[in-house]
C-alpha positions, -999 to 999 in steps of 0.1 A, spaced: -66 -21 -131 -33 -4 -120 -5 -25 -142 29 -15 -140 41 -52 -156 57 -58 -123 61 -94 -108 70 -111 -76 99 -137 -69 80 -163 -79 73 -145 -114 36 -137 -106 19 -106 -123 14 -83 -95 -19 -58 -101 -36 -36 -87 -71 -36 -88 -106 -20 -74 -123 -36 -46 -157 -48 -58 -184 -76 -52 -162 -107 -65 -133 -99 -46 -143 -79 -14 -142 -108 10 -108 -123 -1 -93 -85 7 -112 -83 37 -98 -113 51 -60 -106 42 -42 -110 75 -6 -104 78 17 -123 103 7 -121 144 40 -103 153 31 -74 124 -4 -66 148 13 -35 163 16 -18 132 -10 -28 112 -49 -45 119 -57 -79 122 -75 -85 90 -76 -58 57 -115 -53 68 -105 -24 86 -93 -9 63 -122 -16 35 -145 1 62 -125 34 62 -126 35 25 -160 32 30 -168 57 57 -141 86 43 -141 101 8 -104 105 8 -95 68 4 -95 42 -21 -90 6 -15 -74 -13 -41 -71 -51 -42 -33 -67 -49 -33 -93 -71 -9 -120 -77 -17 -134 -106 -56 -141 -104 -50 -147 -59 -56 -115 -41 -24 -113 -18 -32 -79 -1 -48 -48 -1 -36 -9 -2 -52 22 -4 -49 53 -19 -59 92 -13 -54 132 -21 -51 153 8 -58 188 6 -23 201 -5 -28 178 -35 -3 153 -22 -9 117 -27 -11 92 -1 -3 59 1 -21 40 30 -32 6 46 -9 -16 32 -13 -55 42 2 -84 28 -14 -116 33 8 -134 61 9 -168 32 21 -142 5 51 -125 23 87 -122 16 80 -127 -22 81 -94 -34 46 -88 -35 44 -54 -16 73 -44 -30 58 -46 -65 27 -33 -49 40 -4 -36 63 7 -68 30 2 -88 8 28 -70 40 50 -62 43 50 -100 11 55 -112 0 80 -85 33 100 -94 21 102 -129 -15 117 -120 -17 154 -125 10 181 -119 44 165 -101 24 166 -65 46 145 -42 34 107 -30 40 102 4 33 74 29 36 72 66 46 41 91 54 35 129 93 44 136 90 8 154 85 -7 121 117 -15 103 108 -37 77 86 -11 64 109 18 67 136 -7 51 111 -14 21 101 20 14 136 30 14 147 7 -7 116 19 -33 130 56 -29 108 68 0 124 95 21 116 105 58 107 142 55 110 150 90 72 152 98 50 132 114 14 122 113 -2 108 144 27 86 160 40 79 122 71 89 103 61 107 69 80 94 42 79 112 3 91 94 -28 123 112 -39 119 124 -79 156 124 -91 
């Protein structure tokens, strides 16, 4: 489990933890809301088959309290950088402050593996709640792209 004592609005633990047989189905059916489709797939699954198919992802469960709310992954790429990926929020869990808490947690603890490698994370230019979000965490845009995305990298002050 991934703990970084954070909580949502509501005061609910937020945690981070590994996909496995007791909670697989509840991430795979996280759905956010209909008008976040362009930017992100219909239900978590998607993501939980990638992880499976790729050894450069891990899928991680987000807790609120004991309800999983969403799911997020993680990876290394080959410069050593670490990634932040397939973020979805169940569409019943939003505007509480979940992802936020989700997203500081794995920027944090992923920052703290080996060495000072940067985090980074991408999203669609289209999406401004996410680009708003990551912002507000400390993400930067670095002025690259990947695919039709906007690379972002968590600035280290």
């Amino acid at each position: 489990m991934i703990d970084s004592g954070l909580r949502d609005r509501a005061g609910r633990h937020v945690t981070l933890r590994p996909v496995d047989d007791d909670n697989w189905r509840a991430v795979a059916d996280v759905a956010p809301r209909d008008d976040q489709r362009t930017h992100v797939p219909a239900l978590a699954a998607r993501y939980l088959v990638l992880t499976m198919r790729s050894d450069v992802w891990t899928s991680l469960a987000v807790y609120a309290d004991e309800t999983v709310a969403g799911h997020v992954m993680w990876g290394v790429d080959d410069d050593g950088s670490r990634w932040i990926g397939g973020m979805v929020i169940d569409a019943d869990e939003q505007d509480r402050g979940v992802g936020r808490a989700a997203v500081r947690t794995l920027a944090d603890w992923l920052a703290a593996q080996d060495g000072g490698h940067p985090v980074r994370l991408s999203y669609h230019p289209d999406n401004v709640p996410a680009a708003a979000l990551y912002r507000s965490i400390g993400f930067a845009p670095t002025g690259a792209m990947e695919d039709d995305e906007v690379v972002a990298e968590l600035r280290r002050d």
